[in-house]
C-alpha positions in Angstrom: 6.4 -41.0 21.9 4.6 -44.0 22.6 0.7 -43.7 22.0 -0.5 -46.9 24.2 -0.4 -47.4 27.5 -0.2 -51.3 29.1 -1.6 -51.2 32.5 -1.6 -54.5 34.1 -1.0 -56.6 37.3 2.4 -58.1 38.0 1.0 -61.8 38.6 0.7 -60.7 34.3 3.9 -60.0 33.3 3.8 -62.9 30.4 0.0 -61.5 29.2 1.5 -58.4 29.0 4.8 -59.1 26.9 3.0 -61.4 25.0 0.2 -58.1 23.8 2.8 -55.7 23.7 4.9 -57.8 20.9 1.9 -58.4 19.7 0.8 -54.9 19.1 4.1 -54.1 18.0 4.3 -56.7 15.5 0.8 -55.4 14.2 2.1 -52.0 12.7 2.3 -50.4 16.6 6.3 -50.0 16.3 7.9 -48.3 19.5 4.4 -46.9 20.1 3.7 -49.0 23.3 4.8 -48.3 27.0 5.3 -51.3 29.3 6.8 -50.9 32.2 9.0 -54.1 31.7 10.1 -53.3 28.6 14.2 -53.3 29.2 14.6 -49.9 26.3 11.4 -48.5 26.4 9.7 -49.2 30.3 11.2 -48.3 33.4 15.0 -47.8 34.1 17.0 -49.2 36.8 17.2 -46.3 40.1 14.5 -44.2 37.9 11.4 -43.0 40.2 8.5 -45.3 38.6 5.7 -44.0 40.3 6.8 -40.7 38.8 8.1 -42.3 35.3 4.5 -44.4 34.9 2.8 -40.9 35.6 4.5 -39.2 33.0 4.0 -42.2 30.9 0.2 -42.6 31.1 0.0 -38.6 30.7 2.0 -38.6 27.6 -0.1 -41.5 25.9 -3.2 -41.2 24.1 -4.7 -44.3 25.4 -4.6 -47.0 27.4 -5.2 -50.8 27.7 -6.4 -52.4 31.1 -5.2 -56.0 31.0 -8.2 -56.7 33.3 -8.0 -60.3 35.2 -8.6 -61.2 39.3 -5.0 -60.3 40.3 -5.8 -56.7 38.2 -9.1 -55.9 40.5 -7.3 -56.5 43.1 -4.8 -54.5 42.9 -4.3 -51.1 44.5 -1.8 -49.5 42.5 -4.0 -51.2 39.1 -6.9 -49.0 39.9 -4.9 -45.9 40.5 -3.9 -46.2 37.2 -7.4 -46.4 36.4 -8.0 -43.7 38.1 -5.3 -41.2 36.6 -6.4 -42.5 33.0 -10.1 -41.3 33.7 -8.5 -37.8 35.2 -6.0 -37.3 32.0 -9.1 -37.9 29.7 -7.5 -40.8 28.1 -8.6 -43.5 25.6 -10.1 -46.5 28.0 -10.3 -50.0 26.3 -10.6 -52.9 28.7 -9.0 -56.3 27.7 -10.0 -58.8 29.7 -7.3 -61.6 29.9 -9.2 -63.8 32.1 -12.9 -65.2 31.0 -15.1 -63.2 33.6 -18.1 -62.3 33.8 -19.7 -59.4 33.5 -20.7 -59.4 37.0 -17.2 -60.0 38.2 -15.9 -56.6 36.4 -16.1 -53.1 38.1 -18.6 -51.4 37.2 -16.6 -48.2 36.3 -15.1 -50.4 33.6 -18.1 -52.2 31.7 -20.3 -49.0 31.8 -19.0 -47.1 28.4 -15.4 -48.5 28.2 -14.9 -50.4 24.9 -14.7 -53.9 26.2 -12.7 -56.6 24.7 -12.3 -60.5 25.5 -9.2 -62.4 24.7 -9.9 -65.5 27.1 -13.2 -66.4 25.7 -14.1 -68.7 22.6 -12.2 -71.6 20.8 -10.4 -70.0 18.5 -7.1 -69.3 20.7 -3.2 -68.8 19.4 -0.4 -69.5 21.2 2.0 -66.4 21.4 5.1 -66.8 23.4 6.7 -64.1 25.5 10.2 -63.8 26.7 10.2 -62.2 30.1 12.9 -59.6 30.6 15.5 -60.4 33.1 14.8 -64.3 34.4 14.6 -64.6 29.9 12.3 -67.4 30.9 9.9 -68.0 28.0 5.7 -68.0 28.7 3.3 -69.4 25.9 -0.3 -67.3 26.3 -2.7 -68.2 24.4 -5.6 -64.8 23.2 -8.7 -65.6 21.5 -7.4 -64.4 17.9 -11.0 -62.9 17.2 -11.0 -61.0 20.5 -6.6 -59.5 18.9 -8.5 -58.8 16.0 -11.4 -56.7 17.5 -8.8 -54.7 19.4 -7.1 -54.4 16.8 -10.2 -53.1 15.3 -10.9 -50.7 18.0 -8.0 -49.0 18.4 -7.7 -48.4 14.2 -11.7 -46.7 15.2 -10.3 -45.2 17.5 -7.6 -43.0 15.2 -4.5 -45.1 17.0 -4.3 -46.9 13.3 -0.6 -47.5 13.2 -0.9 -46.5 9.1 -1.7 -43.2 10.7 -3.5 -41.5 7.5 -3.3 -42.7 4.3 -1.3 -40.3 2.0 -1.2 -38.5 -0.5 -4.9 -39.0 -0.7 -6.8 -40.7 -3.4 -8.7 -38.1 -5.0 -5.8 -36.3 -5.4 -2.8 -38.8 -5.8 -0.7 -35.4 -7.0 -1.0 -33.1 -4.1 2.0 -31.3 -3.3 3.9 -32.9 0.2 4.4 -29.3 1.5 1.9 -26.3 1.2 4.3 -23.0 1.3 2.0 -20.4 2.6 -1.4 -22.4 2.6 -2.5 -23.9 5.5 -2.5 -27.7 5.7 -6.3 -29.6 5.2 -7.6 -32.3 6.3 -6.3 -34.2 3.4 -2.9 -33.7 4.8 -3.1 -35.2 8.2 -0.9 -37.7 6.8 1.9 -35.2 6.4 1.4 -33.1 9.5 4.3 -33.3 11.5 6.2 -31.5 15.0 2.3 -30.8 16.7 2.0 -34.4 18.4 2.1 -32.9 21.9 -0.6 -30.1 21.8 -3.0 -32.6 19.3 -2.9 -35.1 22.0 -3.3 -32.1 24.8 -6.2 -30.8 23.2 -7.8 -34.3 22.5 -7.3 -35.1 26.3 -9.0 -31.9 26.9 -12.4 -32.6 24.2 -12.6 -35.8 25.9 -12.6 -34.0 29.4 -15.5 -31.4 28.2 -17.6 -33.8 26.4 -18.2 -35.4 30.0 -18.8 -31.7 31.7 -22.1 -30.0 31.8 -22.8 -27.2 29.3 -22.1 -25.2 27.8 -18.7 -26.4 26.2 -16.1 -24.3 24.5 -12.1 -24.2 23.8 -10.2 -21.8 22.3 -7.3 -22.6 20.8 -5.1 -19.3 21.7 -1.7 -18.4 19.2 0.1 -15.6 17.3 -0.7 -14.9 13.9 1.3 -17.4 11.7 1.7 -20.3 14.9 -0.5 -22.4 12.8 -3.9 -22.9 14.3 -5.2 -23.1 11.1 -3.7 -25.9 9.8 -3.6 -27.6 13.7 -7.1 -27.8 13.6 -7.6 -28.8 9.8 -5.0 -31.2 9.7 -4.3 -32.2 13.3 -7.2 -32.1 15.5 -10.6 -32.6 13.5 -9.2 -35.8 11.4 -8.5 -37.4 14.9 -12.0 -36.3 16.0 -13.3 -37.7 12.7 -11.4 -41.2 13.5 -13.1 -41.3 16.8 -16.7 -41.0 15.8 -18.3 -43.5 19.4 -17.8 -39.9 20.8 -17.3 -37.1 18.3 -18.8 -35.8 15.0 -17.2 -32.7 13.6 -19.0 -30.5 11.3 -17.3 -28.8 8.5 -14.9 -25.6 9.8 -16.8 -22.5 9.5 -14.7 -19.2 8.6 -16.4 -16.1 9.5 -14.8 -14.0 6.6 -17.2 -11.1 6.1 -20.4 -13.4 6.0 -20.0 -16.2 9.1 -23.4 -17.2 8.4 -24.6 -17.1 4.4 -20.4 -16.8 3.3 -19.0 -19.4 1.2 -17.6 -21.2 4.4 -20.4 -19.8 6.6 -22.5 -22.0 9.0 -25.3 -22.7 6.5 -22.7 -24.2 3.8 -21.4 -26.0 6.7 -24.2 -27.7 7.6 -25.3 -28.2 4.1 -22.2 -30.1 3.3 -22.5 -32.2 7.0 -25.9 -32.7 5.4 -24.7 -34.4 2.0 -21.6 -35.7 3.8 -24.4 -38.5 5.5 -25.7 -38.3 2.7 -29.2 -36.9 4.0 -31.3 -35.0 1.1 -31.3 -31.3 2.5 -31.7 -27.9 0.5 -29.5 -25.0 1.4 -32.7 -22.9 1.2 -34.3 -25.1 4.1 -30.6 -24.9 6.0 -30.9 -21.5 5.4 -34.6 -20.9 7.0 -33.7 -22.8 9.6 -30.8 -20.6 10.1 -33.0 -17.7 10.5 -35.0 -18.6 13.1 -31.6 -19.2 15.7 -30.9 -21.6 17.8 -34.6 -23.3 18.1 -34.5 -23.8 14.1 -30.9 -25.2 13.9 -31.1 -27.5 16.2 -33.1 -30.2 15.1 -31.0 -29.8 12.3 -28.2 -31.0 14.3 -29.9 -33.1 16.2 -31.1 -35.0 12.8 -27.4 -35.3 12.3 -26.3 -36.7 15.4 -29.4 -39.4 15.4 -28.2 -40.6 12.0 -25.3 -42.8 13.3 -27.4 -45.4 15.3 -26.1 -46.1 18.9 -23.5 -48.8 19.7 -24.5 -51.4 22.8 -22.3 -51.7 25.3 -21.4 -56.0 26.6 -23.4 -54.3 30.0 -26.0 -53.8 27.5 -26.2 -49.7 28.0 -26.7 -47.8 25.1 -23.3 -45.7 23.9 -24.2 -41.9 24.4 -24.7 -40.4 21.2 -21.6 -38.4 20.1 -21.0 -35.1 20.3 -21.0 -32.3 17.9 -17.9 -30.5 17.6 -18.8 -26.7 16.1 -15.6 -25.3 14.7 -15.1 -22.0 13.8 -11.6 -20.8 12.2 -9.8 -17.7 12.6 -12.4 -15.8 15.0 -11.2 -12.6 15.0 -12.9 -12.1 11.5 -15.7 -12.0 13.5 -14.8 -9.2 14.9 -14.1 -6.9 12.0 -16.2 -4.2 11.0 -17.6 -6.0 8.1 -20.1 -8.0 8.9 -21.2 -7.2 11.9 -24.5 -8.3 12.1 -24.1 -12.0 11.2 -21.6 -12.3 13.3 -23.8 -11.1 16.1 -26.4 -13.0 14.8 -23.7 -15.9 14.7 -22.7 -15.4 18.2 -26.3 -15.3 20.0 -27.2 -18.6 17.8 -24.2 -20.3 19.5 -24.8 -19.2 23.0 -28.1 -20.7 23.6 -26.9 -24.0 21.3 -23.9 -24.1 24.2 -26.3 -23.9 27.3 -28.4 -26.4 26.4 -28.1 -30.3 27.0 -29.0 -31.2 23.4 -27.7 -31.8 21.2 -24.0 -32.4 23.2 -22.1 -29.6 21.5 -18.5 -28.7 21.8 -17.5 -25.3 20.4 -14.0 -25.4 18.7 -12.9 -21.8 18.5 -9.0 -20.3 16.7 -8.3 -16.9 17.7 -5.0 -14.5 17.3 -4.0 -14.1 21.1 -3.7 -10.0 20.0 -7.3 -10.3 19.4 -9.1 -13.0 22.2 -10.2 -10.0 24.3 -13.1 -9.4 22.2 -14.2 -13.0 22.5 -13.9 -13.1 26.0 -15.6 -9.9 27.1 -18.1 -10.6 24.3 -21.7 -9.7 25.6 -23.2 -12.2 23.0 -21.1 -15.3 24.9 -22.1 -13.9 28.3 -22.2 -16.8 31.0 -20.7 -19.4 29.0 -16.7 -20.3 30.5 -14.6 -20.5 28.3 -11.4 -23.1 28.3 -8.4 -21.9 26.3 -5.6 -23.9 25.2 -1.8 -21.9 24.2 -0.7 -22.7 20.8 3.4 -21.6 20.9 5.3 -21.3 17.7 6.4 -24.8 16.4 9.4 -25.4 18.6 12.6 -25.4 16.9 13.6 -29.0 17.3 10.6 -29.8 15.4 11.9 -28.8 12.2 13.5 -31.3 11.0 10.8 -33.4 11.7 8.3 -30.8 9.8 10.9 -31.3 6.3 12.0 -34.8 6.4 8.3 -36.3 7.5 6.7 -35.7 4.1 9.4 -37.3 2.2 8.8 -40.8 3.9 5.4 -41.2 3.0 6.2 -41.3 -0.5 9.3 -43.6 0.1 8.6 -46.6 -2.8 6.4 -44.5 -5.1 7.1 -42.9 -8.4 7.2 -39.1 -6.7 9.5 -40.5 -4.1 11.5 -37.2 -3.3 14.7 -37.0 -1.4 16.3 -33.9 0.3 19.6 -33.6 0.6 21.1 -33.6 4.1 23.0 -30.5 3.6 19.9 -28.3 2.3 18.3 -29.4 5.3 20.9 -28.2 7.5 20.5 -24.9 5.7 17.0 -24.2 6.1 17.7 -25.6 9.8 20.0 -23.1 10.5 18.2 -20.5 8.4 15.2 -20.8 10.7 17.7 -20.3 13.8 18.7 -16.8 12.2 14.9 -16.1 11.7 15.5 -16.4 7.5 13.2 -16.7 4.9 14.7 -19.7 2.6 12.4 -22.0 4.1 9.8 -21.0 1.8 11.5 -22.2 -1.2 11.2 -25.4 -0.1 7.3 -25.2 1.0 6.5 -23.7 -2.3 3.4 -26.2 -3.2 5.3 -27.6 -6.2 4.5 -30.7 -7.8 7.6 -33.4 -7.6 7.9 -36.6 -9.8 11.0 -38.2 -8.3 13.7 -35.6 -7.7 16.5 -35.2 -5.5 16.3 -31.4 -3.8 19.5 -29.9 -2.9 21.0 -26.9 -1.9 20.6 -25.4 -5.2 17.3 -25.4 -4.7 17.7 -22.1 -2.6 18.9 -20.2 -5.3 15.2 -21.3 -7.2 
């Protein structure tokens, strides 16, 4: 599924082949939509109004090759437009050298602007143009390729994805059994591309919403909101810190707020994370007194990152705290009642006020999202819910063989043999168990797994 989106004027047709090889020459492989593109763009008799919809809602963000012939055009800015509705990525690359004056002001306000007309340093790329196969030479300011670059690896588009198995623990089994994934294993997280970029479309819509702000992420027991969260949506959110800074997932448990993943060990660990001195006994007290005692806790932590300076010279909003709370029926139960109460109330008058800029994050069994949303302690503040289905079956295959690439070329390089696969593929279609054999968290040094495996 491509990840970037090329929006650009026709009278740019070489600019744009020239950036989209390129990106694609840069690590961003088949990750780039451009209409021209003969395999990937738009087919012959296909409905490209339609098609360039679907594209730009299916991307997670998208690059404005800004020049004259771009303002100008019609259809140009209605792409614009639909990115800003679809909550998308914005980066604008300005292929002419204009001034600041000269672009729209709903581009230089907080878009991430980039110049690759400007300077001395230029490079001369060529670009074959589909069809006529004439060949353009473009030349791009190689600082401004390599701050775009930059930007989109900031921005968690880094076509090395995440770095795995990670460093402090160079051992870690490439499939958890029964444990849900971390964020250590983003890198390994496969068949949930469509609802991570879904719910990152819809975090980007909130953060620009009045409060109060919170999404519940909606699924059976076993669907995997646990590890979605963990491994899929918080280490994108992490990437993308101009706009976001998650706090450490909170798990109610029996004690949501002095537990052993309550909210005072959470924000003690966002604490030493920035590595700001703060006791858990001062966390705690401030705890205590609710909402006006945590947050200038938060606020502290929001403040710590200092502000980045737009080329329009207005200052980048501060980013905005994401509050995650796991598996919220626990909060629920019978035990523990009265900090999760407690819990609750804090939360509600964080959510209705204007600072800090707060997100709540919530996972909930579907069975169970009645209490949250009748709950008298949440009164007044909407709440926006996003369906997480069970991992559709196609994904499979994706989910078994993905681990096994990223440690292609190492010593614990592990292969699994095609017809084991097709077991556990079609053991999953008769609702079978033998898939756990193969997600038992073992420890591989470079094997070969086969169908005898199964009978382990």
């Amino acid at each position: 599924m491509p990840r970037i989106f090329l929006s650009h004027s026709s009278g740019n047709n070489a600019e744009a082949v020239a950036l989209c090889d390129w990106l694609q020459q840069h690590g961003w492989k088949d990750e780039v939509f451009l209409d021209l593109d003969p395999n990937r763009g738009i087919a012959a008799g296909e409905r490209w109004e339609r098609r360039l919809h679907e594209a730009a809602n299916r991307c997670e963000a998208v690059l404005f090759l800004v020049s004259k012939a771009w303002i100008a055009s019609g259809w140009c800015r209605k792409e614009m437009a639909l990115a800003h509705h679809l909550n998308k990525r914005l980066f604008g690359v300005l292929i002419e050298d204009l001034s600041i004056e000269e672009v729209p002001t709903d581009l230089s306000g907080d878009w991430q602007l980039v110049r690759l007309a400007s300077g001395r340093d230029h490079v001369i790329l060529r670009a074959t143009l589909p069809v006529t196969h004439e060949e353009k030479h473009v030349t791009f300011s190689a600082e401004g390729l390599q701050r775009l670059k930059h930007g989109l690896e900031r921005a968690g588009l880094d076509p090395k994805h995440f770095a795995w198995p990670p460093e402090n623990d160079p051992h870690r089994p490439p499939y958890r059994g029964l444990l849900p994934f971390e964020a250590e294993d983003a890198g390994i997280f496969f068949g949930r591309d469509a609802p991570i970029l879904e719910a990152l479309d819809r975090l980007r819509g909130l953060r620009e919403t009045a409060p109060p702000r919170l999404l519940v992420i909606l699924g059976a027991s076993g669907a995997g909101k646990s590890s979605f969260i963990r491994a899929g949506l918080l280490p994108r959110l992490g990437r993308d810190d101009r706009n976001f800074l998650p706090l450490p997932i909170i798990r109610p448990e029996r004690a949501v707020i002095s537990g052993e993943a309550g909210i005072v060990t959470a924000i003690e660990a966002a604490y030493r994370v920035k590595g700001i001195p703060q006791t858990r006994a001062a966390v705690r007290a401030a705890v205590d007194q609710g909402a006006d005692g945590l947050r200038p806790l938060l606020q502290r932590l929001v403040h710590t990152s200092t502000p980045a300076t737009t080329e329009a010279g207005a200052d980048q909003p501060p980013p905005t705290l994401i509050l995650p709370i796991d598996q919220a029926e626990e909060l629920f139960f019978a035990e523990g009642q009265d900090e999760a109460e407690r819990l609750l109330v804090m939360l509600r008058n964080l959510l209705i006020a204007d600072t800090p800029a707060l997100i709540a994050l919530v996972t909930i069994r579907s069975d169970t999202y009645e209490h949250l949303q009748l709950s008298q302690e949440l009164r007044d503040v909407s709440q926006q819910t996003l369906s997480l289905p069970p991992l559709p079956k196609g994904a499979y295959s994706e989910v078994i063989k993905g681990p096994t690439k990223r440690l292609e070329g190492t010593q614990r390089e592990l292969k699994i043999d095609d017809n084991l696969v097709q077991e556990l593929l079609t053991d999953i279609e008769e609702g079978g168990l033998k898939t756990l054999c193969l997600s038992s968290p073992l420890r591989w040094s470079g094997s070969t797994v086969s169908t005898a495996a199964l009978a382990t």
